[in-house]
C-alpha positions in Angstrom: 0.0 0.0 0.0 1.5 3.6 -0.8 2.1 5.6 2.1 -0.9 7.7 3.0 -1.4 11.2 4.3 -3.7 10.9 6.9 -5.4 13.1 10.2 -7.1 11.6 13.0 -9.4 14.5 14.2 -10.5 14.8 17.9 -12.0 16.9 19.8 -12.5 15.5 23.4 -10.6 13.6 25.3 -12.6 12.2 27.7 -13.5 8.4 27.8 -11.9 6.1 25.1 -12.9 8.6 22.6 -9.5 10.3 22.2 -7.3 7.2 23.3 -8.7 5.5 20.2 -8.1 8.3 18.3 -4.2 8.5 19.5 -3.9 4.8 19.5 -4.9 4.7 15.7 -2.8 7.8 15.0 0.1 5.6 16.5 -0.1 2.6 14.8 -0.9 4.3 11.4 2.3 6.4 11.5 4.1 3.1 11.6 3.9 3.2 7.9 1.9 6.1 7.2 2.4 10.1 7.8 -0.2 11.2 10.6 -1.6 14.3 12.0 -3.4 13.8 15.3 -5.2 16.8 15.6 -7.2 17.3 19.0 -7.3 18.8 22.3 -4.1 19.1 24.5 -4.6 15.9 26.6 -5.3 13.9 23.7 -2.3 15.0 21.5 0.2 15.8 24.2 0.3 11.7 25.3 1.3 10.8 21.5 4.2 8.6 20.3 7.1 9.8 18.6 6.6 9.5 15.1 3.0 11.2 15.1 2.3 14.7 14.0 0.2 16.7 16.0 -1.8 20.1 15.7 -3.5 21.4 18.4 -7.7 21.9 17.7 -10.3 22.8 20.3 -13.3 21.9 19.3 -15.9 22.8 22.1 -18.5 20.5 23.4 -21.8 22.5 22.2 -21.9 25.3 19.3 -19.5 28.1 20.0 -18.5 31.0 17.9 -15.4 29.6 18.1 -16.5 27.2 15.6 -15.3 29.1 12.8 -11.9 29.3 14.0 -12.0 25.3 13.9 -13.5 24.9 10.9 -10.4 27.0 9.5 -8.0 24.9 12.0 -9.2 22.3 10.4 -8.7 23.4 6.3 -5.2 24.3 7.1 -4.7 21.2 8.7 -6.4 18.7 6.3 -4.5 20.4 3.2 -3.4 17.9 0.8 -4.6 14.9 3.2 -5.7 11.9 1.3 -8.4 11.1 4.4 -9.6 13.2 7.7 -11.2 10.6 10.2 -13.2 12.8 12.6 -13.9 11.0 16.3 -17.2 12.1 17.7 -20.4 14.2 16.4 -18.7 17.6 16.7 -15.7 16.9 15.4 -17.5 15.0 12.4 -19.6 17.7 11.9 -16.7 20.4 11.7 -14.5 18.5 9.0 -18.1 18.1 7.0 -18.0 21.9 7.2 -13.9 22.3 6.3 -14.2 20.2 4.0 -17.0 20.8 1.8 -17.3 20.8 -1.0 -17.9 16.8 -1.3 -16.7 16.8 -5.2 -14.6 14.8 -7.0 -10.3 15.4 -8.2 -7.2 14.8 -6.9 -7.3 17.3 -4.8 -10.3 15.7 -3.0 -9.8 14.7 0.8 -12.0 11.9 2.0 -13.7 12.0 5.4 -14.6 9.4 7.5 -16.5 9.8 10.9 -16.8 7.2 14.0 -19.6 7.8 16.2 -18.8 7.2 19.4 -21.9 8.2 21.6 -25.4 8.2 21.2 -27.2 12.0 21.0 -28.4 12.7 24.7 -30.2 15.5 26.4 -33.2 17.7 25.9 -35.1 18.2 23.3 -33.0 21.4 21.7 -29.9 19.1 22.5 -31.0 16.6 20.2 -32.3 19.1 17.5 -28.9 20.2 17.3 -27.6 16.6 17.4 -29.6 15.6 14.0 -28.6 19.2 12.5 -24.4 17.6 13.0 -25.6 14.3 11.9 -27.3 16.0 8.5 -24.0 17.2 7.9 -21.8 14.3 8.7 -24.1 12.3 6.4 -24.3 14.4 3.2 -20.3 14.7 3.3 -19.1 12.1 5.0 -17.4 8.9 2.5 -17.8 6.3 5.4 -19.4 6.5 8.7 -18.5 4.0 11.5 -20.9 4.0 14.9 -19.4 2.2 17.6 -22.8 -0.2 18.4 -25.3 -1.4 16.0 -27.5 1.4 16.9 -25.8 4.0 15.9 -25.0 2.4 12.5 -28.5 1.1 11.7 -29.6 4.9 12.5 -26.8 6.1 10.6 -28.2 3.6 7.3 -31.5 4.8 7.8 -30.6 8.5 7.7 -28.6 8.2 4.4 -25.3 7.8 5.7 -22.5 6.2 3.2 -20.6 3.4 3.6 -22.1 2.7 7.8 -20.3 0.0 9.1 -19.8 -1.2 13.2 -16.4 0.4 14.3 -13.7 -1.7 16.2 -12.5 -0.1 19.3 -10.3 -2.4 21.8 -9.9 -2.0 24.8 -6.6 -1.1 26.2 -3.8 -3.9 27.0 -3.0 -4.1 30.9 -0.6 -6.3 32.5 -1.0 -6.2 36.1 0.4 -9.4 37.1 1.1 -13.3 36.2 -1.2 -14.9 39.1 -5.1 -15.1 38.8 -8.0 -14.3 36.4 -6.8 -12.9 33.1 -3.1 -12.4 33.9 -3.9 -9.6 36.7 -3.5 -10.8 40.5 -5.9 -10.6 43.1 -5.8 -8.2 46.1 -4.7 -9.7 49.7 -6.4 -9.0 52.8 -4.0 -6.1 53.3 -5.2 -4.7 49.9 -8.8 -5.4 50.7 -8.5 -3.5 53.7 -6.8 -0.8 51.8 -10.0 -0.4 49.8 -12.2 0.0 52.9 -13.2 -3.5 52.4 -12.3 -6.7 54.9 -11.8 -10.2 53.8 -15.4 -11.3 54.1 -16.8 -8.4 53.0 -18.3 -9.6 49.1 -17.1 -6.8 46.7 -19.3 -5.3 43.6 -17.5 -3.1 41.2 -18.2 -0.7 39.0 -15.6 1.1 36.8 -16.7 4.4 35.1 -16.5 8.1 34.5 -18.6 9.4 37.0 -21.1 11.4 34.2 -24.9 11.5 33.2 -24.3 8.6 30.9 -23.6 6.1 33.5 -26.4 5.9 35.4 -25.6 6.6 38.8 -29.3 7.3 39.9 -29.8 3.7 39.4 -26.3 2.4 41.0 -27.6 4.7 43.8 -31.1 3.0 44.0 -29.6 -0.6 43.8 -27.0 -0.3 46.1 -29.9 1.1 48.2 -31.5 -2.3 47.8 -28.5 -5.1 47.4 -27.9 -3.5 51.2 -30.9 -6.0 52.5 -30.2 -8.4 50.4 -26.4 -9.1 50.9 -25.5 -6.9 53.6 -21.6 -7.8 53.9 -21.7 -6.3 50.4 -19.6 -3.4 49.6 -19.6 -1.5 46.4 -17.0 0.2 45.0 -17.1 2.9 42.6 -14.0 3.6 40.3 -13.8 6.7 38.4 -14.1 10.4 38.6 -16.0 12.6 36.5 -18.5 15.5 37.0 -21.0 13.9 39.3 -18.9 12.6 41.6 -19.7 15.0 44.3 -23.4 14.5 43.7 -23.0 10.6 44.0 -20.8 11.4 47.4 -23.3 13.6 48.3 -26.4 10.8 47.9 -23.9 8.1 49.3 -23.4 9.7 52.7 -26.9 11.5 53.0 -28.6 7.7 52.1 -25.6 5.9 54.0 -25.2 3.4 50.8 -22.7 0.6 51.0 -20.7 2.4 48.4 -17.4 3.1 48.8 -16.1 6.1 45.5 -12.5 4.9 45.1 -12.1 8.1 42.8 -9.3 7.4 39.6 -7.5 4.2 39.9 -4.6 2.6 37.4 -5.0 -0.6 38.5 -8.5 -1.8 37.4 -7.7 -5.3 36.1 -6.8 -6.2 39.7 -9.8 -4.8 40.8 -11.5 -6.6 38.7 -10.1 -9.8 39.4 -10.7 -8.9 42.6 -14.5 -8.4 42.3 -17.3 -10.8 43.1 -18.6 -9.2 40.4 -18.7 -6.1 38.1 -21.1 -3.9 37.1 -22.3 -1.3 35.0 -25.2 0.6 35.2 -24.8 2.7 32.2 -27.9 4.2 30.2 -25.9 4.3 27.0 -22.8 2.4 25.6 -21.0 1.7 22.6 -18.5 -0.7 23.2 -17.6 -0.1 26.6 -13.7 -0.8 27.1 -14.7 -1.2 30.8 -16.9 -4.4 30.0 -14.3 -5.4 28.0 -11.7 -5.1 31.1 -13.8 -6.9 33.0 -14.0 -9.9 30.0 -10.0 -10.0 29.8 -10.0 -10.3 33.8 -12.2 -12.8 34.4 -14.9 -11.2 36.1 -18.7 -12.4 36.5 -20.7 -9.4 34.9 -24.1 -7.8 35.1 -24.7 -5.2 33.3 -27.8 -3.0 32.0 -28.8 -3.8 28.7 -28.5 -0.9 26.2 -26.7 0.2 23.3 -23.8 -2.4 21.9 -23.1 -3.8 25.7 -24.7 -6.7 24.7 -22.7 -6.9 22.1 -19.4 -6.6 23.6 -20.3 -9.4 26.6 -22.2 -11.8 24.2 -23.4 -14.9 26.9 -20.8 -13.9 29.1 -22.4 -11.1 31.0 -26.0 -11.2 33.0 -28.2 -8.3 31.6 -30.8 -6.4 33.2 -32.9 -3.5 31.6 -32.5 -0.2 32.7 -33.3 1.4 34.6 -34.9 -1.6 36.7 -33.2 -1.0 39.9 -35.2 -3.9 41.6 -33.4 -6.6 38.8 -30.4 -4.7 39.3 -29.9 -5.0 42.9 -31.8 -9.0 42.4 -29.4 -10.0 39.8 -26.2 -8.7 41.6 -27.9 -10.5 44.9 -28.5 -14.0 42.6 -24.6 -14.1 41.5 -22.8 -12.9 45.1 -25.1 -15.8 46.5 -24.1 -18.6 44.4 -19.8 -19.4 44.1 -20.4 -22.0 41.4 -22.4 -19.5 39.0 -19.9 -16.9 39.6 -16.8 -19.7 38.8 -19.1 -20.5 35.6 -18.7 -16.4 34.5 -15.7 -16.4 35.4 -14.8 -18.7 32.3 -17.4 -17.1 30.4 -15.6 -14.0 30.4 -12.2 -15.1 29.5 -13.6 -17.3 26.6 -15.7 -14.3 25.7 -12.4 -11.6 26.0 -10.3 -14.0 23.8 -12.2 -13.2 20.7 -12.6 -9.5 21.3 -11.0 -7.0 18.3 -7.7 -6.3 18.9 -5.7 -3.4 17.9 -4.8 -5.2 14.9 -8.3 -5.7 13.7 -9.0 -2.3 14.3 -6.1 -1.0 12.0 -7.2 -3.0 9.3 -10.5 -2.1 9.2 -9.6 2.1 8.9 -7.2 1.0 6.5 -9.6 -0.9 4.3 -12.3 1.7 4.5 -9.8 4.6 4.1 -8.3 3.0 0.9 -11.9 2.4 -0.7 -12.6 6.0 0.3 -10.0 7.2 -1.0 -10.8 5.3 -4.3 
């Protein structure tokens, strides 16, 4: 293949959105030249070898915009392919790079969709106003659960197909589920949790998306039903205060670990892990939790189910009753959680990889480019 010019175009950083987007840029610009164009904590973190260009992009319309939409013609000049990460970002390449003709001077765009429109109702008129534009310029359009592609199809989008986004590689240890080893009683205790105490987990930016009213309102109710149960919340985000707020006014068995690098031993460490989430993709903290081994339950929405095939016990949301019962059914019963534990890890061994998800943008951006 002839050596490509290509940008991978970001404008948040938050969640696995701009780690993909750097991860790609990274592994591309083994044999191609990349710009990864993005906010400062997305292109400040990138590998020797990748060019970056500093974008802001901001989260809602600005006036701003303009300056980004220019940012983003300057920086796309002569590009064979601009792969935007996220509805904004789509929808401001759309805008740089219109008009969607034909030449050699032509720059393909591809956009990945990596969340589902949420919010009011003037939130989501503006949200199908972006995708209008992504979809009448856009080449190919990747959405990272089958949602988000079929709406994507129906809309008129080119070229929708289900993006591949792995989870990141973490080597924690040789000993226990999934290659990471399990905490001792003196790490336990570390936690806020003894040895008998049966530990719940849930790994997540702390943010409207994950559903903390309902990890509130099950926690609420797993405390009567297994009440040497502890649950512990890793992640920070905008709502943690709020969730620390309804944790010590409600005295929940919940214990907010805040940001923490060494999830796949929690993980293995959990009786079980769970999300709560209202939305998701392809959540790379499921897929964590497959890699170590852990018995998951889950709310079932957006490409979760997906991601966890059989392996993962899923509830609808935002049944807090089949939450806390579910989470209740698997702390209570050591053979079903031994039973997902290999679940899981036969489940993890045939997630995408980082190599799948390079061949994919490749194949898409040479027919594209086509």
């Amino acid at each position: 293949m002839p050596e490509l010019r290509i940008v991978q175009l970001t404008g948040s950083s938050d969640g696995g959105v701009g780690r993909h987007a750097r991860e790609l840029a990274e592994h591309l610009a083994r044999e191609h030249r990349v710009i990864l164009a993005g906010p400062p904590g997305v292109i400040d973190a990138a590998a020797d070898g990748v060019h970056t260009q500093q974008v802001t992009i901001a989260d809602r319309p600005r006036m701003s915009d303009a300056n980004a939409v220019a940012r983003i013609r300057s920086i796309a000049r002569r590009a064979d392919v601009v792969h935007a990460h996220g509805l904004r970002a789509g929808a401001l390449a759309a805008l740089a790079l219109t008009p969607a003709g034909h030449g050699p001077d032509r720059t393909a765009l591809v956009v990945t969709l990596h969340n589902a429109p949420v919010g009011g109702v003037g939130m989501r008129t503006v949200a199908a106003g972006l995708e209008r534009l992504i979809f009448a310029r856009a080449d190919a359009v990747l959405g990272v659960s089958g949602d988000l592609v079929e709406h994507a199809r129906q809309l008129g989008a080119k070229n929708p197909e289900r993006a591949l986004v792995p989870a990141p590689v973490r080597v924690t240890g040789s000993a226990g589920q999934g290659g990471a080893t399990p905490l001792d009683a003196s790490g336990r205790r570390h936690l806020g949790i003894s040895p008998e105490h049966r530990m719940v987990l849930t790994a997540a930016r702390l943010a409207p998306q994950k559903g903390l009213g309902l990890l509130a309102d099950a926690a609420a109710l797993l405390a009567a039903r297994a009440p040497d149960a502890r649950w512990l919340v890793a992640g920070s985000g905008p709502l943690l205060d709020e969730l620390a707020d309804q944790v010590l006014g409600e005295d929940l068995p919940v214990i907010l670990l805040g940001w923490r690098d060494d999830l796949s031993t929690l993980m293995a460490t959990a009786d079980v892990v769970v999300s709560t989430s209202a939305w998701e993709g392809q959540p790379l903290n499921l897929q964590e939790a497959l890699a170590a081994g852990a018995p998951i339950v889950a709310t079932d929405v957006g490409g979760t189910a997906e991601v966890t095939g059989d392996a993962a016990e899923l509830v609808p949301f935002p049944d807090a009753d089949a939450m806390a019962a579910r989470i209740a059914a698997v702390l209570s019963d050591p053979d079903r959680q031994q039973s997902m534990r290999a679940a899981s890890l036969a489940r993890a061994a045939g997630l995408p990889t980082a190599a799948d998800s390079l061949a994919q943008v490749l194949r898409i951006y040479t027919t594209v480019i086509a």
